[in-house]
Backbone as numpy.savetxt, mean C-alpha at the origin, in Angstrom:
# Nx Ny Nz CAx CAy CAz Cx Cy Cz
18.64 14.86 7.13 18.77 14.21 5.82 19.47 15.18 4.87
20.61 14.76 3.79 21.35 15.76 3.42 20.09 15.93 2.20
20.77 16.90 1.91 20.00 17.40 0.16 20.28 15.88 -0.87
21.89 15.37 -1.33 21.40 14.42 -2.41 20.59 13.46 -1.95
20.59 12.80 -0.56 19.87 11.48 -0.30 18.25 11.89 0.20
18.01 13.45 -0.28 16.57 13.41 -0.15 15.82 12.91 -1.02
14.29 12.26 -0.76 13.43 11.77 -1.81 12.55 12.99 -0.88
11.82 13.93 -1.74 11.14 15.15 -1.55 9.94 14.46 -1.71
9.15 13.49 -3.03 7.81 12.82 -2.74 7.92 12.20 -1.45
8.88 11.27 -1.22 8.71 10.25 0.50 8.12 11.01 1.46
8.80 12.53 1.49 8.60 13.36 2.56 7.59 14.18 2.40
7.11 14.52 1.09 5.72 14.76 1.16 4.80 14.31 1.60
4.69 12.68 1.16 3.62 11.81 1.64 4.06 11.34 2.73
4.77 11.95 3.11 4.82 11.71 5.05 3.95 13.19 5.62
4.40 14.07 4.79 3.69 15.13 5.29 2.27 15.19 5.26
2.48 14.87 4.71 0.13 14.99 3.97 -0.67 13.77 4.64
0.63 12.87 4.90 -0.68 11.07 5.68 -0.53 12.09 7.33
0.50 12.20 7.59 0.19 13.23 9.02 -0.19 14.28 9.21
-0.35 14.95 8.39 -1.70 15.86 8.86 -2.98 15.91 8.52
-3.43 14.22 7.81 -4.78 14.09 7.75 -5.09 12.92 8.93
-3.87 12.33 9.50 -4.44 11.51 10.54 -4.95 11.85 11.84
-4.66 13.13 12.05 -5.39 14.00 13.06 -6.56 14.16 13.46
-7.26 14.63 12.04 -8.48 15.02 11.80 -9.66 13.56 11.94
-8.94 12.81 11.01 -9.73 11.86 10.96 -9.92 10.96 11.84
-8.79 11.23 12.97 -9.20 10.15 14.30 -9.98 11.02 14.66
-9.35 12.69 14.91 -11.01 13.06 15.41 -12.37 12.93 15.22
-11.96 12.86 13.96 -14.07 12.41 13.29 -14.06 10.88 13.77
-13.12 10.45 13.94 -13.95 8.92 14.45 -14.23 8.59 16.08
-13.56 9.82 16.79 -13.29 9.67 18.07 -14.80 10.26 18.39
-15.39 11.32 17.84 -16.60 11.89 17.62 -17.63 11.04 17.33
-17.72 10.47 16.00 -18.72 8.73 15.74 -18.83 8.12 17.60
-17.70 7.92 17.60 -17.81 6.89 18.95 -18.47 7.22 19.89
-18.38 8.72 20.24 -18.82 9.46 21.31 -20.26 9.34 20.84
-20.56 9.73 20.15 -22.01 9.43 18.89 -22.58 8.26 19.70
-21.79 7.32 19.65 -22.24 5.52 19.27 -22.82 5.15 20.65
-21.61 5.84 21.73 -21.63 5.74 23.26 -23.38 6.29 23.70
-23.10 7.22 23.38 -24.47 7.95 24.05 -25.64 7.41 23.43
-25.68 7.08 22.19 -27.16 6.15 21.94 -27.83 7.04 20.87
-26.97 8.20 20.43 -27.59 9.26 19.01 -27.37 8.40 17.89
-26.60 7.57 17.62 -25.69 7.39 16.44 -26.64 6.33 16.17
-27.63 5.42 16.36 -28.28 4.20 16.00 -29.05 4.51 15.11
-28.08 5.07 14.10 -28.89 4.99 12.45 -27.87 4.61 11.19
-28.65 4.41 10.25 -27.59 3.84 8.87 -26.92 4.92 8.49
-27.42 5.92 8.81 -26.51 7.21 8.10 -25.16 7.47 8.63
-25.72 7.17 10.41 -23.85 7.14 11.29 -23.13 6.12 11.05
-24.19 4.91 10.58 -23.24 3.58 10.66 -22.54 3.88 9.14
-22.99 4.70 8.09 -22.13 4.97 6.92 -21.35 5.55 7.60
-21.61 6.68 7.95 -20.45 7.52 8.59 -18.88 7.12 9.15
-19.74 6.15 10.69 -18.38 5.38 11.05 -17.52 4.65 10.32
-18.08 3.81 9.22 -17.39 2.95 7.97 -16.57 3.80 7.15
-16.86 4.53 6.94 -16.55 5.52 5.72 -15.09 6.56 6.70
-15.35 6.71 7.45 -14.16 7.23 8.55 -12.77 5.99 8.82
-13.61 5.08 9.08 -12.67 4.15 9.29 -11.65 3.10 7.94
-12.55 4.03 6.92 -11.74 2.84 5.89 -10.97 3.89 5.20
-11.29 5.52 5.40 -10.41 6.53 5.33 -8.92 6.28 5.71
-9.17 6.19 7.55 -8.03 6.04 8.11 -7.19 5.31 7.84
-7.97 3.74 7.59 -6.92 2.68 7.05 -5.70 2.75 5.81
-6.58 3.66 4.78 -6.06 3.97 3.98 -5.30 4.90 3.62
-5.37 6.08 4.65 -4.35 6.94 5.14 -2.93 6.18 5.63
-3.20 5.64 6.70 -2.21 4.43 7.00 -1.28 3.59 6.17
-2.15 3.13 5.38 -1.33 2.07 4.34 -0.63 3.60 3.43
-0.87 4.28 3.42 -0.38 5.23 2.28 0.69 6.11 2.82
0.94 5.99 4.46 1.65 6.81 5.15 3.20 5.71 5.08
2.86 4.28 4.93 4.02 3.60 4.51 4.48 3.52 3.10
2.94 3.34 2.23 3.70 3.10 0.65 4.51 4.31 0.34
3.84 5.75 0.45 4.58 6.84 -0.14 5.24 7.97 1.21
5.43 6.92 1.70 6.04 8.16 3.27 7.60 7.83 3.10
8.49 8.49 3.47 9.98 8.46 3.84 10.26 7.03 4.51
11.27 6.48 4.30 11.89 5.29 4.72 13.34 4.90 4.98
13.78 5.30 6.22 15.29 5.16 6.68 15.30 3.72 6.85
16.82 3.62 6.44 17.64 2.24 7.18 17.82 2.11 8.05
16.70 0.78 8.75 17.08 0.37 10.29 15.73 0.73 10.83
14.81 1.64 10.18 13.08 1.65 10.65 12.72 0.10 10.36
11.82 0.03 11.36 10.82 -1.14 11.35 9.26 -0.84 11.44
8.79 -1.56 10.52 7.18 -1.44 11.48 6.67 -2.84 11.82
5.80 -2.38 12.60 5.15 -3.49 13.66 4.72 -4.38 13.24
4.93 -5.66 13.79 4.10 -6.71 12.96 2.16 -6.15 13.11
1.70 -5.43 14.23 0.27 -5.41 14.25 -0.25 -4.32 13.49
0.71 -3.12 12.94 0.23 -1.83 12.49 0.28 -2.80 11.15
1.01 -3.54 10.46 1.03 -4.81 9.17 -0.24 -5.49 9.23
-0.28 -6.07 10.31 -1.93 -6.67 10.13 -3.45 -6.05 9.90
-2.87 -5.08 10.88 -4.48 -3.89 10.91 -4.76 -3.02 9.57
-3.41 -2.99 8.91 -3.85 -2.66 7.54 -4.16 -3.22 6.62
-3.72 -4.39 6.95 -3.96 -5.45 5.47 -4.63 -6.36 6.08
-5.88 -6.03 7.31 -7.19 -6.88 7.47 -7.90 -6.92 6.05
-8.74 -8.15 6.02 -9.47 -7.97 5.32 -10.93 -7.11 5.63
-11.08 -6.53 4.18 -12.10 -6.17 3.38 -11.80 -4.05 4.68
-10.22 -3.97 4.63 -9.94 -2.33 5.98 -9.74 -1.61 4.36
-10.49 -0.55 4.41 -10.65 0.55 3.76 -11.15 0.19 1.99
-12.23 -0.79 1.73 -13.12 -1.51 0.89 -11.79 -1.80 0.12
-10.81 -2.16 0.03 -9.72 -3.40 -0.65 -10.63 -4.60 -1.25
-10.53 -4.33 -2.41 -11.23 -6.27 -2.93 -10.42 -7.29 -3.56
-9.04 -6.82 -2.94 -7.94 -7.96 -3.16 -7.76 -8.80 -1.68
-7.43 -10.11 -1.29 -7.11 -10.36 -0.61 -5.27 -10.81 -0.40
-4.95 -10.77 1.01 -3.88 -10.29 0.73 -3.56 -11.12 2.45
-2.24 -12.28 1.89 -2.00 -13.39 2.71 -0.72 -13.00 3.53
-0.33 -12.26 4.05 0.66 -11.78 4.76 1.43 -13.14 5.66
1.98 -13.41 4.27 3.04 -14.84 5.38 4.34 -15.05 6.04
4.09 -13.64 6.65 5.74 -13.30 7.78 5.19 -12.89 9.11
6.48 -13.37 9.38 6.25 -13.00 11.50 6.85 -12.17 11.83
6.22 -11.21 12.91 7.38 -10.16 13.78 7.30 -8.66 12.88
8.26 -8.09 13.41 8.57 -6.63 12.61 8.94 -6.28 11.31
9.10 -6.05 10.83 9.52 -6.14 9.38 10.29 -4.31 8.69
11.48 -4.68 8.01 12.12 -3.41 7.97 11.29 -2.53 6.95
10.99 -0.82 7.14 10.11 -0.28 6.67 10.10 -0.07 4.99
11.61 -0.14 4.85 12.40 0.13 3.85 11.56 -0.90 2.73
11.75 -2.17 3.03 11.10 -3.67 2.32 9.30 -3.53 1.96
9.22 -3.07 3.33 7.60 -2.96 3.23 6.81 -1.72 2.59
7.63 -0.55 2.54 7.23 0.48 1.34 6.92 -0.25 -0.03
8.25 -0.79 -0.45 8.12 -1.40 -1.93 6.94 -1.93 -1.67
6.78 -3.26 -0.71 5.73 -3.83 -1.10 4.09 -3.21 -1.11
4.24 -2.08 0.00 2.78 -1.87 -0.29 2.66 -1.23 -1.52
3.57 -0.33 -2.09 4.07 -0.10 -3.52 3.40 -0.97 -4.65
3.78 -2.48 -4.55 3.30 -3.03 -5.35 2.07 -3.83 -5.14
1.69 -3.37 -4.01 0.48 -4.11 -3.68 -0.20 -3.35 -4.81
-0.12 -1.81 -4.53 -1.53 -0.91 -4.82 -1.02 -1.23 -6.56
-0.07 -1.82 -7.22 -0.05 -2.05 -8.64 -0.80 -3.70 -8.75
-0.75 -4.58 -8.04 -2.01 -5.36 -8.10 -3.12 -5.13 -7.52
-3.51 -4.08 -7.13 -4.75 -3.94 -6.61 -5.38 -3.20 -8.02
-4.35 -2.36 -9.24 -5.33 -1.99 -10.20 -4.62 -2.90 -10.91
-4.01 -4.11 -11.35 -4.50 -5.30 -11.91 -5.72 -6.18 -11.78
-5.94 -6.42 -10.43 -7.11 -6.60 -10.59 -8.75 -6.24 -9.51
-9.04 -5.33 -10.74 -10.53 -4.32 -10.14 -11.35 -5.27 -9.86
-11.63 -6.63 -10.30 -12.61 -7.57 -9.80 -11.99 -8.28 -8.49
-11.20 -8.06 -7.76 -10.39 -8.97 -6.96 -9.54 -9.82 -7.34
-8.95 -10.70 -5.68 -7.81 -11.48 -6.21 -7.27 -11.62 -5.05
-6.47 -12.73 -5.38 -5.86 -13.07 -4.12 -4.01 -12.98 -4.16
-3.61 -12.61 -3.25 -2.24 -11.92 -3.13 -1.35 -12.07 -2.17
-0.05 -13.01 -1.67 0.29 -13.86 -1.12 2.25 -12.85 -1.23
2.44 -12.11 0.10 3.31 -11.81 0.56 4.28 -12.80 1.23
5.83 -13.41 0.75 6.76 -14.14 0.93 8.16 -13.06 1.31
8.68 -14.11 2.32 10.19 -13.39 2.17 11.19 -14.75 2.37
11.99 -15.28 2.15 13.15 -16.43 1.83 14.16 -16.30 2.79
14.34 -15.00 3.11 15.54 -14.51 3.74 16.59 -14.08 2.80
16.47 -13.75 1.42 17.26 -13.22 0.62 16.00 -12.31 -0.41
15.10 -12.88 -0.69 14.42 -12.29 -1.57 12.88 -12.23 -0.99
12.23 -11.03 -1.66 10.75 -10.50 -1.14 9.49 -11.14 -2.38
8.83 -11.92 -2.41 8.04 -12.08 -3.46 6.58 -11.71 -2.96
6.23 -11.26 -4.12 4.50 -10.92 -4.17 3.77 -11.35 -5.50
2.64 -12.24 -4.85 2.26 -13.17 -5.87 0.93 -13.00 -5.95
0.31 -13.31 -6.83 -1.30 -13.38 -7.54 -1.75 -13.21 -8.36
-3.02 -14.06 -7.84 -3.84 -14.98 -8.99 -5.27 -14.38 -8.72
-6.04 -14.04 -9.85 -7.23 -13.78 -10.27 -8.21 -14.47 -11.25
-9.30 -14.27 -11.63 -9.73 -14.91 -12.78 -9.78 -14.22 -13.81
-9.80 -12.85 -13.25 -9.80 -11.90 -14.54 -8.17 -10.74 -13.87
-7.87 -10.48 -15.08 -6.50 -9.37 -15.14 -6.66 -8.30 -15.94
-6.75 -7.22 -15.26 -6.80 -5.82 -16.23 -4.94 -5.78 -16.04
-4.18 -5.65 -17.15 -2.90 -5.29 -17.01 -2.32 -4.77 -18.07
-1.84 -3.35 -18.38 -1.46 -2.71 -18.63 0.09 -2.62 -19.06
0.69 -3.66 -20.09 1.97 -3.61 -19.73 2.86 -2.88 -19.50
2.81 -1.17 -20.24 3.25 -0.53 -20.75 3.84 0.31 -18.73
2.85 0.05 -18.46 2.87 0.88 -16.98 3.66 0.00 -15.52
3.40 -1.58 -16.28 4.01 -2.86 -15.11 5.66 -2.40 -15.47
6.41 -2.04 -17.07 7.13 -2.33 -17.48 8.30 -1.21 -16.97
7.93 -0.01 -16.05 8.24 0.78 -15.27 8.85 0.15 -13.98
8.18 -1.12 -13.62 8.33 -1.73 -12.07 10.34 -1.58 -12.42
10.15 -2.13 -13.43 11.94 -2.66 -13.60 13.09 -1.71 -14.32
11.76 -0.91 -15.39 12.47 0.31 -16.05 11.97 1.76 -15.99
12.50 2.25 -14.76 11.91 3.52 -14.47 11.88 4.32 -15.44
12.61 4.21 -16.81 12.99 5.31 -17.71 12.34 5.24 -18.77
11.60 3.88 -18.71 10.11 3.89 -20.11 9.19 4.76 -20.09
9.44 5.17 -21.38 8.24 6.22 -21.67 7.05 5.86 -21.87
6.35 6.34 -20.96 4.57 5.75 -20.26 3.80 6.75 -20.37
2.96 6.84 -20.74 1.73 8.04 -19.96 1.21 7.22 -19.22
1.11 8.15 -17.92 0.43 7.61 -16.78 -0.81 8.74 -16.02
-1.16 7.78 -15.50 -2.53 8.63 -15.00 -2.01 9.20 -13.63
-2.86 9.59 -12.72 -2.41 9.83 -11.52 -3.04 8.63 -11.04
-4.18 7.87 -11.17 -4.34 6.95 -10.28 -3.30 5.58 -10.27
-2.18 5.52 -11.27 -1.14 5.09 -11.73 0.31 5.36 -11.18
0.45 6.13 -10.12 1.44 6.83 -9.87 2.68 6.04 -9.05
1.85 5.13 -8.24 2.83 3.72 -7.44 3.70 3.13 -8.83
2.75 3.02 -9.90 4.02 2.13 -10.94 5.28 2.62 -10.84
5.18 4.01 -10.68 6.51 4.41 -11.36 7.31 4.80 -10.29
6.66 4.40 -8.60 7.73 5.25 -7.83 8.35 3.59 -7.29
8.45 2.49 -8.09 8.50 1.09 -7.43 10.33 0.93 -7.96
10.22 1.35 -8.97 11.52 1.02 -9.33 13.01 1.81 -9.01
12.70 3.56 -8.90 13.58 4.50 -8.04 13.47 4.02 -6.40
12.40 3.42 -5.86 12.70 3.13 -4.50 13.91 1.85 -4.20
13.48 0.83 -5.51 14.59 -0.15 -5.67 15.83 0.34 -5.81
15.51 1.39 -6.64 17.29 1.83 -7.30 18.12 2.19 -5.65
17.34 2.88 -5.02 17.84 4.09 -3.80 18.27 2.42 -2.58
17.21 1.32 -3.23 17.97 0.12 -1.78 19.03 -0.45 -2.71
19.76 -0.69 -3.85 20.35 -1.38 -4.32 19.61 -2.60 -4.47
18.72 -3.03 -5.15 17.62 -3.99 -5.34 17.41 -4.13 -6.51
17.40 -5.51 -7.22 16.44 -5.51 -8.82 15.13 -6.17 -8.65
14.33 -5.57 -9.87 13.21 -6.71 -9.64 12.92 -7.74 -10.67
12.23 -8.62 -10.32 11.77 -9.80 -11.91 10.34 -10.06 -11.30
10.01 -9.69 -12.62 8.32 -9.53 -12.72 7.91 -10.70 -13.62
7.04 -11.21 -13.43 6.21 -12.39 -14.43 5.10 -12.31 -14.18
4.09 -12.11 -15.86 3.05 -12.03 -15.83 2.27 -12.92 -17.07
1.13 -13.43 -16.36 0.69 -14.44 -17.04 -1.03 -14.54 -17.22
-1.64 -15.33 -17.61 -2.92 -14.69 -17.85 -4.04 -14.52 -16.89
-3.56 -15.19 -15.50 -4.45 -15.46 -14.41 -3.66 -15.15 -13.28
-2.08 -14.56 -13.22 -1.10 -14.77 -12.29 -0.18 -13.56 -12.53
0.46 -12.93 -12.15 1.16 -12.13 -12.01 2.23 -12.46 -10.60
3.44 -12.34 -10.82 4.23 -12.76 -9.73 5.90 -11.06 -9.52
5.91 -11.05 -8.49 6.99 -9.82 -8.35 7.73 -10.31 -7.44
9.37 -9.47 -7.83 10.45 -10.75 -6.85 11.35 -9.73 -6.82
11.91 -9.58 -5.46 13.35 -8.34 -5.45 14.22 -8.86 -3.87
């Protein structure tokens, strides 16, 4: 990868989701061994195993939102499903994944991108409905309640608004330089029960 077309965060968070996925299959490969032999039949391992496993998931989903993304990568349609099972690594959004097959990695960064910006829209849950047209990517949802923040959504489209942001905030702002780097715009609509994203 030359120096200008590096993104140094992508490749960080490629660096850091792989060298915690190591560890943590080991601690779960360990649980199991646990589970096998007949030690583990208590609530404390069964936290254990849960708490390992919704780690990993979330290592996972995070090794696509903020990991490096070449043109012409794909990921799997099943490594897509196994992350965005419901209720994999305590997620209390639900999330309707309505495409078939592989999907290019490039597309699916953004989106888990903007997943994790409706997932802190809404902290009470919600439901969240992944589309593609064959020209355009939409991500849609509806809640009953909306925590939304405009000042931080308003980044999705204008990377150059001046925001204070938190760190648990940090997907807002890497949604719109990932667009810039595919040649992509986005149109956002937000409404009092609905929020809709389109690129």
């Amino acid at each position: 990868m030359s120096a200008p077309s590096r993104d140094l965060n992508a490749l960080l968070g490629s660096r850091i989701c792989h060298d915690l996925i190591s560890p943590l299959g080991a601690i779960g490969n360990g649980v199991e061994l646990l589970q096998l032999s007949g030690l583990a039949d208590s609530p404390e391992m069964a936290l254990i195993a849960e708490s390992v496993e919704n780690a990993n998931m979330r290592i996972r989903f995070f090794r696509i939102a903020f990991g490096a993304a070449a043109d012409g990568q794909m990921v799997g349609a099943r490594e897509i499903a196994t992350v965005l099972a419901p209720g994999a690594d305590g997620r209390k959004i639900e999330i309707d994944w309505a495409l078939e097959g592989d999907q290019p990695r490039t597309a699916v960064k953004v989106i888990f991108l903007i997943l994790q910006c409706f997932e802190t829209a809404m902290p009470w849950g919600g439901r969240v409905k992944v589309s593609f047209d064959g020209d355009h990517w939409k991500v849609a949802g509806e809640a009953e309640r909306l925590k939304v923040e405009h000042g931080v959504w308003e980044l999705l489209s204008n990377p150059a608004a001046e925001v204070d942001l938190a760190a648990a905030q940090v997907h807002f702002a890497l949604v719109g330089p990932e667009l810039a780097r595919q040649g992509r715009k986005l149109g956002l609509t937000v409404s009092e029960h609905s929020i809709s994203v389109e690129f």
